[in-house]
C-alpha positions in Angstrom: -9.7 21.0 -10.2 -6.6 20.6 -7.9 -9.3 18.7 -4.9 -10.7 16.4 -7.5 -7.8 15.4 -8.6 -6.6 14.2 -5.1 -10.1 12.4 -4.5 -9.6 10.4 -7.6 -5.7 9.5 -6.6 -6.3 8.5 -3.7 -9.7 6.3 -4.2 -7.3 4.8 -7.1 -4.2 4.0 -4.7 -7.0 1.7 -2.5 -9.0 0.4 -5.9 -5.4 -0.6 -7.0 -5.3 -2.6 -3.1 -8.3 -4.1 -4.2 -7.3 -5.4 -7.0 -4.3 -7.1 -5.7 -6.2 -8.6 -2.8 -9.0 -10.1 -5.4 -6.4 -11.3 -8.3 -5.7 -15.3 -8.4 -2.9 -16.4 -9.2 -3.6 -17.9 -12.3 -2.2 -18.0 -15.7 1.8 -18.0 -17.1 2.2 -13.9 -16.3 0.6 -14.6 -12.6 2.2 -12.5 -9.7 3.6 -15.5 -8.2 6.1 -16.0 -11.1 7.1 -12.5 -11.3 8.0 -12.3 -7.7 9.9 -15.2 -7.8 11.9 -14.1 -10.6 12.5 -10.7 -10.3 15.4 -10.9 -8.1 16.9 -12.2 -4.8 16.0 -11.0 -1.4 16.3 -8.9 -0.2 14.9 -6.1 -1.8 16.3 -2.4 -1.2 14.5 0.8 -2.5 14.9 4.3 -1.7 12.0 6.8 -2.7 11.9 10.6 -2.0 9.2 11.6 -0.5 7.3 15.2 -1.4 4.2 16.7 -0.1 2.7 20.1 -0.2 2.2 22.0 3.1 -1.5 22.9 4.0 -2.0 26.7 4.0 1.4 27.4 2.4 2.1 26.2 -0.8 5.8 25.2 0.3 6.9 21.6 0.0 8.5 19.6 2.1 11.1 16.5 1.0 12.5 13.0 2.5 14.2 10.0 1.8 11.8 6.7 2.4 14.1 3.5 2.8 12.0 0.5 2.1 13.4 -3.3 2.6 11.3 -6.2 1.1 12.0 -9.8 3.4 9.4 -12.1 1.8 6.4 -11.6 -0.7 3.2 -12.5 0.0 2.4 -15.9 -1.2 -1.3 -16.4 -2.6 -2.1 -18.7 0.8 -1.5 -15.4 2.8 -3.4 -13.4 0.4 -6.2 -15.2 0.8 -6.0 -15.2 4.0 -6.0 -11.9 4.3 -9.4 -11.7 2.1 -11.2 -14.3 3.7 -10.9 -12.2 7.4 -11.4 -9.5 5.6 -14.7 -10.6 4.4 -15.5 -12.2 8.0 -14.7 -9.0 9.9 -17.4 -7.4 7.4 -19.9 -9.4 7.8 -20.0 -9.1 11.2 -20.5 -5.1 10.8 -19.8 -2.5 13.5 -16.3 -1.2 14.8 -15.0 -4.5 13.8 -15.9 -4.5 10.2 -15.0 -1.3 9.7 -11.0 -2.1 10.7 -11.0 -5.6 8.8 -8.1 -4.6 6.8 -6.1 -3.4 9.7 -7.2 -6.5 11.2 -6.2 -8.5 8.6 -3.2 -7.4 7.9 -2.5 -8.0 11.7 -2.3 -11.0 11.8 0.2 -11.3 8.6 3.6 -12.5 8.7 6.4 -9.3 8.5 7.5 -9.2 5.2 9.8 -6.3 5.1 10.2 -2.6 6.8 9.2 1.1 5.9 12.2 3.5 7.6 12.1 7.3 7.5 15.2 9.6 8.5 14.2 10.1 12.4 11.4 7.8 12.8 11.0 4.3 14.3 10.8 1.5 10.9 7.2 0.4 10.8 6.9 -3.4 9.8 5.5 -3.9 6.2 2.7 -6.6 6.5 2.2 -7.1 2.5 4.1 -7.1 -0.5 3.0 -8.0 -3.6 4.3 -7.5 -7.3 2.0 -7.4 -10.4 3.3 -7.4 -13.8 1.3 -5.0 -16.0 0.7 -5.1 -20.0 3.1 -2.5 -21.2 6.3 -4.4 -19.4 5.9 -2.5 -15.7 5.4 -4.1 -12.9 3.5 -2.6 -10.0 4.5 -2.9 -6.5 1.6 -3.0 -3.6 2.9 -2.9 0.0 0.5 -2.2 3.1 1.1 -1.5 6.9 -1.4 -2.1 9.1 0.1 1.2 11.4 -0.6 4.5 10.8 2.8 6.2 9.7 3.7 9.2 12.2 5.4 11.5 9.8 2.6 11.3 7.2 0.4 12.9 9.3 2.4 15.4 10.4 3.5 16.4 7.2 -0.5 16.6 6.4 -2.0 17.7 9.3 -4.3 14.6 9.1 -4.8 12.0 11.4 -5.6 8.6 10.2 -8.3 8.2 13.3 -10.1 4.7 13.4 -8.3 3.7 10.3 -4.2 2.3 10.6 -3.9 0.8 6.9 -1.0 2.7 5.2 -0.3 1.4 1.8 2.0 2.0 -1.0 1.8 1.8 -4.6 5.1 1.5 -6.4 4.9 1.4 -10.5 8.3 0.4 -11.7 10.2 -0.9 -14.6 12.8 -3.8 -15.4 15.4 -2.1 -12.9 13.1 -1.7 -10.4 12.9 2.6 -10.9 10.0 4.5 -11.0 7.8 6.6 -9.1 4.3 5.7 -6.1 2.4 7.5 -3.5 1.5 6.5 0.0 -1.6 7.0 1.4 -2.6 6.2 5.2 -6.0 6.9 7.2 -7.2 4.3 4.7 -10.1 1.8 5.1 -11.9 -1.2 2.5 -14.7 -3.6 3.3 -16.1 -6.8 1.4 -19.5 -5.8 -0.1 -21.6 -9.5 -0.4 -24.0 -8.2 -2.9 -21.0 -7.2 -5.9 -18.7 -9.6 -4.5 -16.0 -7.0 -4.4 -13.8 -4.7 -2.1 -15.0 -1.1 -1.7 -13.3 2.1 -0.6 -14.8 2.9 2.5 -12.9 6.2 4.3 -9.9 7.9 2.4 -8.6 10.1 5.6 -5.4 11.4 3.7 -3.9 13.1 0.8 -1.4 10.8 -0.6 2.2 11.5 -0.7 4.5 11.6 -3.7 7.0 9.2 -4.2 9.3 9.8 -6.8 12.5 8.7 -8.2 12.5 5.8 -6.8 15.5 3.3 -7.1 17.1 -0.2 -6.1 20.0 0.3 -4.1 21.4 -3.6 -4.2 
């Protein structure tokens, strides 16, 4: 029961990527508004990080620091799409990293810091208001995250994409996971993104709070 459950989270933290790559920005609720009225950047988050160790049952804690710089604007989003649909297209090695790839060549748009670790850049922010009054918070690095996989054991091979999903309320509080080793590709035929390799076990990340 336990291994299903981590197969569905973690195909649902990349379906939720998906989504946020495919929405327009349409409409009076669109993400652009919320992101511009949310508050002033920079944004300042702390998260605890918990994961369970492999082969014994013990868990292991941290504090993520996470600063948000800019938001993705919906020129950059589609950007991002449109290579990542290109890349696919063209198969092979390449298709298979067009999300990496992508988010490559994105602007910085904030940082990921752990205690001991060198800040990886965060390539992609974007915040999505949701029907019950949350507001979910995507973020993506196109670098595999060192102290992921050594809290997992896992290594994220061919695959650099480490996203986070962040559901939070008016304050900016709430609770995510992180997942990295991750990999989608455009399927032409259903028009859509599709999980294609879900290397890790997400990670935890709860009570997490503004801090300016």
């Amino acid at each position: 029961m336990q291994r299903v459950g981590h197969a569905t989270l973690k195909k649902g933290l990349l379906v939720a990527m998906a989504a946020a790559l495919l929405l327009p920005l349409t409409g009076s609720i669109s993400p652009a508004v919320a992101q511009e009225g949310v508050s002033e950047l920079p944004w300042n988050m702390d998260a605890n990080a918990m994961v369970t160790q492999s082969g014994t049952g013990g868990r292991r804690a941290s504090i993520l620091q996470l600063r948000i710089t800019a938001w993705t604007t919906e020129e950059e989003r589609q950007q991002i799409l449109n290579e990542i649909q290109e890349a696919t297209a063209q198969g092979g090695r390449r298709g298979t990293r067009a999300v990496a790839r992508a988010l490559r060549g994105a602007s910085r748009v904030g940082t990921l810091n752990a205690p001991g670790q060198t800040g990886w850049s965060l390539r992609y922010a974007r915040l999505i208001p949701m029907p019950d009054g949350k507001q979910r918070l995507l973020l993506a690095t196109d670098r595999p995250v060192a102290f992921a996989e050594a809290w997992t054991s896992t290594r994220g091979g061919d695959f650099d994409v480490t996203v986070i999903q962040l559901t939070l309320d008016a304050e900016g509080n709430g609770e995510g996971t992180l997942s990295f080793g991750t990999e989608v590709v455009w399927n032409s035929d259903t028009e859509s993104l599709e999980v294609t390799n879900i290397t890790s076990q997400p990670i935890a990340l709860g009570n997490v709070r503004r801090t300016n």
